[in-house]
Gaussian input, Z-matrix of N, CA and C with variables (Angstrom, degrees):
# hf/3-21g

backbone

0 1
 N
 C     1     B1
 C     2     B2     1     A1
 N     3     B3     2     A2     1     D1
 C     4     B4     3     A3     2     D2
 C     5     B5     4     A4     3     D3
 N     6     B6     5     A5     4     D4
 C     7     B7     6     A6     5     D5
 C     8     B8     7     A7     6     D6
 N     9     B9     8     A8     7     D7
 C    10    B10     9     A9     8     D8
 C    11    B11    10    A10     9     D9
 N    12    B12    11    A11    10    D10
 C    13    B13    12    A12    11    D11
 C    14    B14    13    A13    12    D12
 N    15    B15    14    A14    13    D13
 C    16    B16    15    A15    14    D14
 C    17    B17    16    A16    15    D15
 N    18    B18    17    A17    16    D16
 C    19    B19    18    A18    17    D17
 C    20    B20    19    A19    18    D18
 N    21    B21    20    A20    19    D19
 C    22    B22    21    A21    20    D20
 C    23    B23    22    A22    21    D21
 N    24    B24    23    A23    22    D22
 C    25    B25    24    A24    23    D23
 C    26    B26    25    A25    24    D24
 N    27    B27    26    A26    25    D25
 C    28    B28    27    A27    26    D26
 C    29    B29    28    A28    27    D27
 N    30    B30    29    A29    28    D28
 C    31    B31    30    A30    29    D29
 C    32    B32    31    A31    30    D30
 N    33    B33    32    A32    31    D31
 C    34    B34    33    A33    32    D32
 C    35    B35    34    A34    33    D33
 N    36    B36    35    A35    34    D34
 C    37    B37    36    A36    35    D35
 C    38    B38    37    A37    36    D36
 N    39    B39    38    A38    37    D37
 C    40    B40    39    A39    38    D38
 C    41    B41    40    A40    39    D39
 N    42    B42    41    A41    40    D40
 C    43    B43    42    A42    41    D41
 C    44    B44    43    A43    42    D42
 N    45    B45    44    A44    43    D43
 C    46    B46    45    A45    44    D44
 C    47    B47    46    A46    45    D45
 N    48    B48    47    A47    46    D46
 C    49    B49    48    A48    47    D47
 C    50    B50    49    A49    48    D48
 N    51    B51    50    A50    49    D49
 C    52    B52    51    A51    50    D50
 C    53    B53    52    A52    51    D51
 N    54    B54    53    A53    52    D52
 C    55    B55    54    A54    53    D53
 C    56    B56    55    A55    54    D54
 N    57    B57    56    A56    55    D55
 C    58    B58    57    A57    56    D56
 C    59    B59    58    A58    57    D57
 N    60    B60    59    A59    58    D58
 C    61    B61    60    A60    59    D59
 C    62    B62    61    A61    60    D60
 N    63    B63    62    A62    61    D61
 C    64    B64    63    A63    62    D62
 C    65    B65    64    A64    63    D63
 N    66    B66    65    A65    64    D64
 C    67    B67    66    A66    65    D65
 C    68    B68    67    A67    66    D66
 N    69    B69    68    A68    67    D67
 C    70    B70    69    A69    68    D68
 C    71    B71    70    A70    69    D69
 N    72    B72    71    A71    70    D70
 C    73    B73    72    A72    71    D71
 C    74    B74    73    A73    72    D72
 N    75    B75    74    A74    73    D73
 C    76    B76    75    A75    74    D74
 C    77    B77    76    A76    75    D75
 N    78    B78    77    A77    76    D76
 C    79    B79    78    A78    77    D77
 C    80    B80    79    A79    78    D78
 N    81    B81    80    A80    79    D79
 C    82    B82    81    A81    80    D80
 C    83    B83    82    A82    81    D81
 N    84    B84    83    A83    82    D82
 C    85    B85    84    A84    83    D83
 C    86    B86    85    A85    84    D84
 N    87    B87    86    A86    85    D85
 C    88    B88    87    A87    86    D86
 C    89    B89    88    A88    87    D87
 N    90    B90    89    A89    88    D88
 C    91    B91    90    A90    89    D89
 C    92    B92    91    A91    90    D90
 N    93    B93    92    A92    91    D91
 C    94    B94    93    A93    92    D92
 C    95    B95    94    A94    93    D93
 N    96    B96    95    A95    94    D94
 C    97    B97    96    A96    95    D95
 C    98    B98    97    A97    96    D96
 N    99    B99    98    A98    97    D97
 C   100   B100    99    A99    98    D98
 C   101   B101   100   A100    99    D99
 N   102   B102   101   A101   100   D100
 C   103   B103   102   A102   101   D101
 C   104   B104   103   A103   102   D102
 N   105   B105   104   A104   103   D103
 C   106   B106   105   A105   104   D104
 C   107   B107   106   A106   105   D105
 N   108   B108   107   A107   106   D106
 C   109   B109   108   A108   107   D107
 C   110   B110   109   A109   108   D108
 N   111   B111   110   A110   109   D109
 C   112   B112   111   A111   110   D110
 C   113   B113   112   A112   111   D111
 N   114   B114   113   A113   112   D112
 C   115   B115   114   A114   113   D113
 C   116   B116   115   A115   114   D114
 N   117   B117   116   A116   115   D115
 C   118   B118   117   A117   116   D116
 C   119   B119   118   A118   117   D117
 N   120   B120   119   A119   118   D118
 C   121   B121   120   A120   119   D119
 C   122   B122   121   A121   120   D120
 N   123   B123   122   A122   121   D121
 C   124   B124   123   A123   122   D122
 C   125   B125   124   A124   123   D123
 N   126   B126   125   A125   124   D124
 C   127   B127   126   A126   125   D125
 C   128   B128   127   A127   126   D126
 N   129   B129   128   A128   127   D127
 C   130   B130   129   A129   128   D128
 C   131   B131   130   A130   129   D129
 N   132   B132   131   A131   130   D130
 C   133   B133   132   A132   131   D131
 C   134   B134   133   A133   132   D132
 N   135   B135   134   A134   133   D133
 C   136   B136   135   A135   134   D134
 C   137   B137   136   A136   135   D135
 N   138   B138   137   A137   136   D136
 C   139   B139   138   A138   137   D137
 C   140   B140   139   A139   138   D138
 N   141   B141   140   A140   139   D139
 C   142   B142   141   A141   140   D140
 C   143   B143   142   A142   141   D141
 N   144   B144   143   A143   142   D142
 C   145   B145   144   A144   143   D143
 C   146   B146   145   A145   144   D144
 N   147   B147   146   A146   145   D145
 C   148   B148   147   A147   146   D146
 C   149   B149   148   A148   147   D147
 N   150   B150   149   A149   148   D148
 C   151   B151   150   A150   149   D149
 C   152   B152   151   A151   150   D150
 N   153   B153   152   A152   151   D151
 C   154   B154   153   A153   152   D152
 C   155   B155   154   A154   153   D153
 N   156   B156   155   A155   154   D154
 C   157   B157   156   A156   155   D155
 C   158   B158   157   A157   156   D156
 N   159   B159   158   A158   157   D157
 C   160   B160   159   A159   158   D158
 C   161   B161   160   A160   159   D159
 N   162   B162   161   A161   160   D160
 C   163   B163   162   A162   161   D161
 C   164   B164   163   A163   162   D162
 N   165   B165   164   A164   163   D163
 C   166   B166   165   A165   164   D164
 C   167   B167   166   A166   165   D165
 N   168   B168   167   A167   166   D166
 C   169   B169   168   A168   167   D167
 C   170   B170   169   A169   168   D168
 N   171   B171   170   A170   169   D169
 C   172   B172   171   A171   170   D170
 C   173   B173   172   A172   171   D171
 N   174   B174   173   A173   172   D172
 C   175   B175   174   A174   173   D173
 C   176   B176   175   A175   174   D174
 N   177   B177   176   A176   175   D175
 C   178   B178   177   A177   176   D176
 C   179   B179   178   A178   177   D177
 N   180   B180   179   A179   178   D178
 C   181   B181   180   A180   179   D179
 C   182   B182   181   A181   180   D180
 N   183   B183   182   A182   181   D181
 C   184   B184   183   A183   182   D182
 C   185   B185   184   A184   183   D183
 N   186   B186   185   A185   184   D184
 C   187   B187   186   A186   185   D185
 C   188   B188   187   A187   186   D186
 N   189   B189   188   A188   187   D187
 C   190   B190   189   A189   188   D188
 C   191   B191   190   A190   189   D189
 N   192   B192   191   A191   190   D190
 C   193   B193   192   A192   191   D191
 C   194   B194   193   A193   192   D192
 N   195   B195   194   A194   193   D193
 C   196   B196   195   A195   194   D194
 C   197   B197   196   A196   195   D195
 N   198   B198   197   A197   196   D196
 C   199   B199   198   A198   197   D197
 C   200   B200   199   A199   198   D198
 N   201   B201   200   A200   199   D199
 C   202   B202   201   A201   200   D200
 C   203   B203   202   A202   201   D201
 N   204   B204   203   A203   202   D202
 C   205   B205   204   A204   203   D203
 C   206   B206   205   A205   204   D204
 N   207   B207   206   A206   205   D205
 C   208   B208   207   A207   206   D206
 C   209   B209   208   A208   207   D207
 N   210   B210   209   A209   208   D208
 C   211   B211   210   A210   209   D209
 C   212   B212   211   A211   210   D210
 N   213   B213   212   A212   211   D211
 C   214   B214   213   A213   212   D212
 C   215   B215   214   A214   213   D213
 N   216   B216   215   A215   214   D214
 C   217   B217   216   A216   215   D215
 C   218   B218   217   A217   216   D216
 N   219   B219   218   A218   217   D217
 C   220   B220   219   A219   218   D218
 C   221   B221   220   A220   219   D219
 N   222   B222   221   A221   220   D220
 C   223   B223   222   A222   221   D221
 C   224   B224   223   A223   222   D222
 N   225   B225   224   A224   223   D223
 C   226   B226   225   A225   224   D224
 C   227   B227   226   A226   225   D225
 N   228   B228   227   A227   226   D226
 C   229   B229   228   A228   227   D227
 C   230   B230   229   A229   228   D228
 N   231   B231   230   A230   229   D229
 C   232   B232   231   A231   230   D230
 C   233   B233   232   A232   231   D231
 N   234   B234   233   A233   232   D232
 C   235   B235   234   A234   233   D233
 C   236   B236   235   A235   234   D234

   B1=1.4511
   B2=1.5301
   B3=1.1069
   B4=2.0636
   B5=1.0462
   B6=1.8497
   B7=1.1038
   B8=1.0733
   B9=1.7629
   B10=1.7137
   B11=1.5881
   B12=0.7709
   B13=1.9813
   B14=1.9600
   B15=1.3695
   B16=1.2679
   B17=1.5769
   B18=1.4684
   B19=1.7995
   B20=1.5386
   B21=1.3173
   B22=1.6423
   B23=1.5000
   B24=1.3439
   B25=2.0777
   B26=1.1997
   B27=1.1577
   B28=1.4968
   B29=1.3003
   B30=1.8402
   B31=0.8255
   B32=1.8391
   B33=1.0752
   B34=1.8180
   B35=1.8221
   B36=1.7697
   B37=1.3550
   B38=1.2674
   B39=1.5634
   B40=1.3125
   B41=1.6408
   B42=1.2354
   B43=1.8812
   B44=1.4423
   B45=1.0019
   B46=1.6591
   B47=1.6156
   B48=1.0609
   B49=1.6140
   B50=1.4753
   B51=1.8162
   B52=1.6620
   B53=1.8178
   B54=1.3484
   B55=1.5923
   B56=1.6949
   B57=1.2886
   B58=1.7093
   B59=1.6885
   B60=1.8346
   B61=1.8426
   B62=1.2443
   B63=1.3599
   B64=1.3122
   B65=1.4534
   B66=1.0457
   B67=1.7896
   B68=1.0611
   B69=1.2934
   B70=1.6289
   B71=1.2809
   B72=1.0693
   B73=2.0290
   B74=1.9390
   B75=1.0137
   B76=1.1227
   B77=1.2743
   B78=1.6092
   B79=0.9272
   B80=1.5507
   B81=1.5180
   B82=1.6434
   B83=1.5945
   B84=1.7445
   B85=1.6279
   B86=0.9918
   B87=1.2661
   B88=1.3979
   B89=1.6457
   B90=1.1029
   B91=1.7078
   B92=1.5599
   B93=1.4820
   B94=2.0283
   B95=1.7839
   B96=1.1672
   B97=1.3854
   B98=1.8125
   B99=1.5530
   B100=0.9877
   B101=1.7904
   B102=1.1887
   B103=1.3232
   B104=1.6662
   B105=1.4873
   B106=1.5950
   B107=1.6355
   B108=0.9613
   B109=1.6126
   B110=1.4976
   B111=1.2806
   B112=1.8281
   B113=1.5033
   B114=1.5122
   B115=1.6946
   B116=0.9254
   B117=1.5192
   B118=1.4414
   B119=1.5985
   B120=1.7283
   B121=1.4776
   B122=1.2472
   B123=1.0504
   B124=1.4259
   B125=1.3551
   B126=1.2560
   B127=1.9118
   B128=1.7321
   B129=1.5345
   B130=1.2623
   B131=1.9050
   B132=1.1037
   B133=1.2889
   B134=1.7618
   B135=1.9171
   B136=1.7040
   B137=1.8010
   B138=1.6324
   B139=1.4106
   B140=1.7680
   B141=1.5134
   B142=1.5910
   B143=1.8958
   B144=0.9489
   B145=1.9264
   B146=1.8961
   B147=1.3032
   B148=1.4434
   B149=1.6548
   B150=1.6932
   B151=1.1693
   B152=1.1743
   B153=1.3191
   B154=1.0363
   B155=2.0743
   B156=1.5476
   B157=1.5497
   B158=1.6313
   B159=1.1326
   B160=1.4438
   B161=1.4613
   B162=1.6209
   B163=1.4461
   B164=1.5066
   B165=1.2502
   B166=1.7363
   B167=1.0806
   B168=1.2982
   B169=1.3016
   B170=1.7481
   B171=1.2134
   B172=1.6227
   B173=1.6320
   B174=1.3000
   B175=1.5693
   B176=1.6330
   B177=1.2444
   B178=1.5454
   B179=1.6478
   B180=1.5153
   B181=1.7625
   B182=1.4485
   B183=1.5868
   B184=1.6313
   B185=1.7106
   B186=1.3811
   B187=1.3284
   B188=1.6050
   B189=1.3327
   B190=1.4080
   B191=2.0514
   B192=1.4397
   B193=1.6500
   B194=1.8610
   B195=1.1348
   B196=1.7867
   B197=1.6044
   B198=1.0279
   B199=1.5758
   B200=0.9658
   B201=2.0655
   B202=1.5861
   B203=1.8403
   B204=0.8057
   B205=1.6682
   B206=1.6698
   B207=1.2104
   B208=1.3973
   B209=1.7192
   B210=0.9418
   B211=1.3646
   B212=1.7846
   B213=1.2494
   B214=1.5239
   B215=2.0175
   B216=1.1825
   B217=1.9608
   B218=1.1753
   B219=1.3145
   B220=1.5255
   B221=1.6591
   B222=1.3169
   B223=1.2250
   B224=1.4573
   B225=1.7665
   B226=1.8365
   B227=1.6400
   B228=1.4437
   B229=1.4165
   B230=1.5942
   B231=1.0484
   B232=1.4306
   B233=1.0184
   B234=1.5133
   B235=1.9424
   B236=1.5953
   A1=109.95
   A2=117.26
   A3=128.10
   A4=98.42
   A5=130.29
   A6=163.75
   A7=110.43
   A8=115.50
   A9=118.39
   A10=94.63
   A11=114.53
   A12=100.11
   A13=85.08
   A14=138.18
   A15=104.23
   A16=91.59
   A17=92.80
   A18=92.75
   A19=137.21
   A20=116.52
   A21=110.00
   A22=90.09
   A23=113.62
   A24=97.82
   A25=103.97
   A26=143.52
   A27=160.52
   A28=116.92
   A29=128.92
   A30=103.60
   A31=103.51
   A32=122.92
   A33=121.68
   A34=72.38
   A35=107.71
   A36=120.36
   A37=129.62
   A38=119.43
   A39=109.36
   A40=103.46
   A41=112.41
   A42=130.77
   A43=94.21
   A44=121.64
   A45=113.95
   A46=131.79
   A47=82.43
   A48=98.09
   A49=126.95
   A50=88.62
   A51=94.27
   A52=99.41
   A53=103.13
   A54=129.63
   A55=132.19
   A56=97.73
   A57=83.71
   A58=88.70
   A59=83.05
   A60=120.26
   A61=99.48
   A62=104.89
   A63=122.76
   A64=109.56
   A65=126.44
   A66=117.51
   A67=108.44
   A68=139.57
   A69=137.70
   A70=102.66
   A71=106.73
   A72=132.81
   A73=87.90
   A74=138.57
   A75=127.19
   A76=154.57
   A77=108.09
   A78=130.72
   A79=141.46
   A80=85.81
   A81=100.98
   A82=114.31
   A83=108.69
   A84=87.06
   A85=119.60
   A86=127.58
   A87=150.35
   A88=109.92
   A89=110.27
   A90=122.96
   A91=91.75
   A92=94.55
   A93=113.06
   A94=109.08
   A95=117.57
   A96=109.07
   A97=103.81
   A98=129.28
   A99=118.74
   A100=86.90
   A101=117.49
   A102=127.46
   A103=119.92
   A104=97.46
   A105=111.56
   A106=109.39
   A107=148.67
   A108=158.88
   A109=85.27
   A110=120.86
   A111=123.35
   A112=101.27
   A113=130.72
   A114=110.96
   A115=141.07
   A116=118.18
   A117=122.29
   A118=114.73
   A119=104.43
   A120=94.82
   A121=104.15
   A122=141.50
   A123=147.08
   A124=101.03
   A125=102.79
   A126=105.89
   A127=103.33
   A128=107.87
   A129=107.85
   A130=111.17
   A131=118.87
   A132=129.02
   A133=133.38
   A134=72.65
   A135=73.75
   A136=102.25
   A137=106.75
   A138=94.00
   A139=135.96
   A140=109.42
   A141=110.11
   A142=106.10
   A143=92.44
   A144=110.24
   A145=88.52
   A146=107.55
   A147=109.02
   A148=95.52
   A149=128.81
   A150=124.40
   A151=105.23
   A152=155.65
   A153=165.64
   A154=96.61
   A155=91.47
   A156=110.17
   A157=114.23
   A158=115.78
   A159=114.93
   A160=101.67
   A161=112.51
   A162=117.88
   A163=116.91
   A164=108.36
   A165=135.56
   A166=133.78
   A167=131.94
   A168=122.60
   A169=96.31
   A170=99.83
   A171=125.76
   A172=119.38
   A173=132.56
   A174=130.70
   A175=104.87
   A176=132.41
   A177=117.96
   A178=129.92
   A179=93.97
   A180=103.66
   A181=122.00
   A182=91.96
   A183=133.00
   A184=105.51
   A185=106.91
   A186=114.24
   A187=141.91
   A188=118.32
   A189=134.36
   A190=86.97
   A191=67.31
   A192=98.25
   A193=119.15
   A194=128.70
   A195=125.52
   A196=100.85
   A197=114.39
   A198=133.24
   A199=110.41
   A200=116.16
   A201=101.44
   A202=88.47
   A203=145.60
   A204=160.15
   A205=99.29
   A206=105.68
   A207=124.85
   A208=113.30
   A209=93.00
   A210=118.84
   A211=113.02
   A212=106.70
   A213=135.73
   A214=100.96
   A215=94.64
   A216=90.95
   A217=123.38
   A218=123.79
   A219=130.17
   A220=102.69
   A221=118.55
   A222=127.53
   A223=112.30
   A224=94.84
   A225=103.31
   A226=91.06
   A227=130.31
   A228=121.77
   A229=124.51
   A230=123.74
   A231=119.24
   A232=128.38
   A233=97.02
   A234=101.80
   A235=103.62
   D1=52.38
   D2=171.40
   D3=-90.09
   D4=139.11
   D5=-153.01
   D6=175.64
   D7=145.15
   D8=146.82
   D9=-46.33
   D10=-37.57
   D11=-146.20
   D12=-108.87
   D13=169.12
   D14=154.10
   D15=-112.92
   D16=151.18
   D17=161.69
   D18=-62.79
   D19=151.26
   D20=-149.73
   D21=-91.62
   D22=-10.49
   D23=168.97
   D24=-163.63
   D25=152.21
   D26=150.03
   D27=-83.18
   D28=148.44
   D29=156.67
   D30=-139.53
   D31=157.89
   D32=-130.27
   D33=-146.58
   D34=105.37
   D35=147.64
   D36=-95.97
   D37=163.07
   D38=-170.05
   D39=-107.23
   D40=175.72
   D41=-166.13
   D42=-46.84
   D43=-26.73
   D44=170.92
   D45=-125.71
   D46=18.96
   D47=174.64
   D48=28.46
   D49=57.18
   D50=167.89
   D51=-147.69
   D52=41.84
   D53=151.33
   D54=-145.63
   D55=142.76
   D56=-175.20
   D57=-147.09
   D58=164.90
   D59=-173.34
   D60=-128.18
   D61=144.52
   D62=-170.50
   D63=-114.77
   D64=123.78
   D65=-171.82
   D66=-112.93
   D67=151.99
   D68=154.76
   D69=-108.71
   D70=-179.55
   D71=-151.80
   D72=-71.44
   D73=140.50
   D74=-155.95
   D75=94.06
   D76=-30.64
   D77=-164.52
   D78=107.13
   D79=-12.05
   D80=-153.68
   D81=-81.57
   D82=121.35
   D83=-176.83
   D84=-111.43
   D85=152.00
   D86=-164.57
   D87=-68.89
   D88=135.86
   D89=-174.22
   D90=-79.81
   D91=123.72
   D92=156.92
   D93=-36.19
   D94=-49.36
   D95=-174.16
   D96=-73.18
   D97=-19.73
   D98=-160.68
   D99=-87.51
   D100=-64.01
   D101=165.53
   D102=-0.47
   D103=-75.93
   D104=168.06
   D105=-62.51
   D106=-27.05
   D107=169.79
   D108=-51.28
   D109=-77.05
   D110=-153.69
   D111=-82.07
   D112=-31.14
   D113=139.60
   D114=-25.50
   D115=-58.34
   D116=-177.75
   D117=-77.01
   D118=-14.64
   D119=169.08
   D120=-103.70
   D121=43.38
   D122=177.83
   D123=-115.28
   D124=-31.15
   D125=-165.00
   D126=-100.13
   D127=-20.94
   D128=179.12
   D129=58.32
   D130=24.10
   D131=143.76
   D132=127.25
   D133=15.74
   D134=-176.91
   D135=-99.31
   D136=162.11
   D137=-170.70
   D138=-76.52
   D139=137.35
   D140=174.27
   D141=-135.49
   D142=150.57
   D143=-146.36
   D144=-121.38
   D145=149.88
   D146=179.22
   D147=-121.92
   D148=160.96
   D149=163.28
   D150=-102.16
   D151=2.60
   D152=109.12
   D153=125.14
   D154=42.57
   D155=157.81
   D156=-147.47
   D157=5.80
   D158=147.23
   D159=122.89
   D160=16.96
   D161=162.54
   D162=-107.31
   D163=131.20
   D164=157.00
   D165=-58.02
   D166=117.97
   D167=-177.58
   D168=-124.87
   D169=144.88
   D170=169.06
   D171=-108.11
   D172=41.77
   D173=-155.48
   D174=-42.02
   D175=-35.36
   D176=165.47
   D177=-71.25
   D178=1.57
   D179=177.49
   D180=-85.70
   D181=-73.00
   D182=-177.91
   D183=-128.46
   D184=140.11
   D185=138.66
   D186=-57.83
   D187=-20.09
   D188=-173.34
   D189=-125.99
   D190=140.01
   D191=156.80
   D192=-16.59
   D193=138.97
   D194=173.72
   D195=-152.21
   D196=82.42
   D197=148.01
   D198=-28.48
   D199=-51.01
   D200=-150.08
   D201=-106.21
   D202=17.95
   D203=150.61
   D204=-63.31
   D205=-62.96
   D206=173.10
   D207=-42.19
   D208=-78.01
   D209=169.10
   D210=-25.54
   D211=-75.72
   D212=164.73
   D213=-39.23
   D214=-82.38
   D215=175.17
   D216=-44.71
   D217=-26.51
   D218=-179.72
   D219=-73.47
   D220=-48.33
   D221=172.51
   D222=-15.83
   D223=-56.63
   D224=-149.57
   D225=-74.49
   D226=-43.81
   D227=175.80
   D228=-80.92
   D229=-12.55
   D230=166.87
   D231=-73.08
   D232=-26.84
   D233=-170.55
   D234=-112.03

């Protein structure tokens, strides 16, 4: 994550893209439990489930895993 500017978050999927990492300016990555914390206030109370390897679940969305849902909600509180 090198930039003139650095970016205010990253987000780091895996070979199959139904896990994700969250980076801050630095390097620094964000704990799964902190992750799911700013989900659930992102959603303001509807339910999201962690597998506690870095996949998201939305049970009123998808049945399988959504990283980039994830991804997207984190947006509105990180930045």
């Amino acid at each position: 994550m090198k930039a003139v500017e650095p970016p205010a978050v990253g987000f780091a999927l895996d070979g199959d893209a139904d896990r994700l990492a969250v980076v801050l300016p630095g390097g620094e990555l964000v704990s799964q439990e902190e992750v799911l914390e700013k989900l659930r206030h992102a959603l303001g109370g509807k339910e999201v489930r962690a597998d506690g390897e870095g996949g998201y679940l939305f049970p009123w969305h998808l049945p399988e895993k959504d990283p980039f849902l994830a991804a997207l909600l984190l947006l509105q509180v990180l930045l």
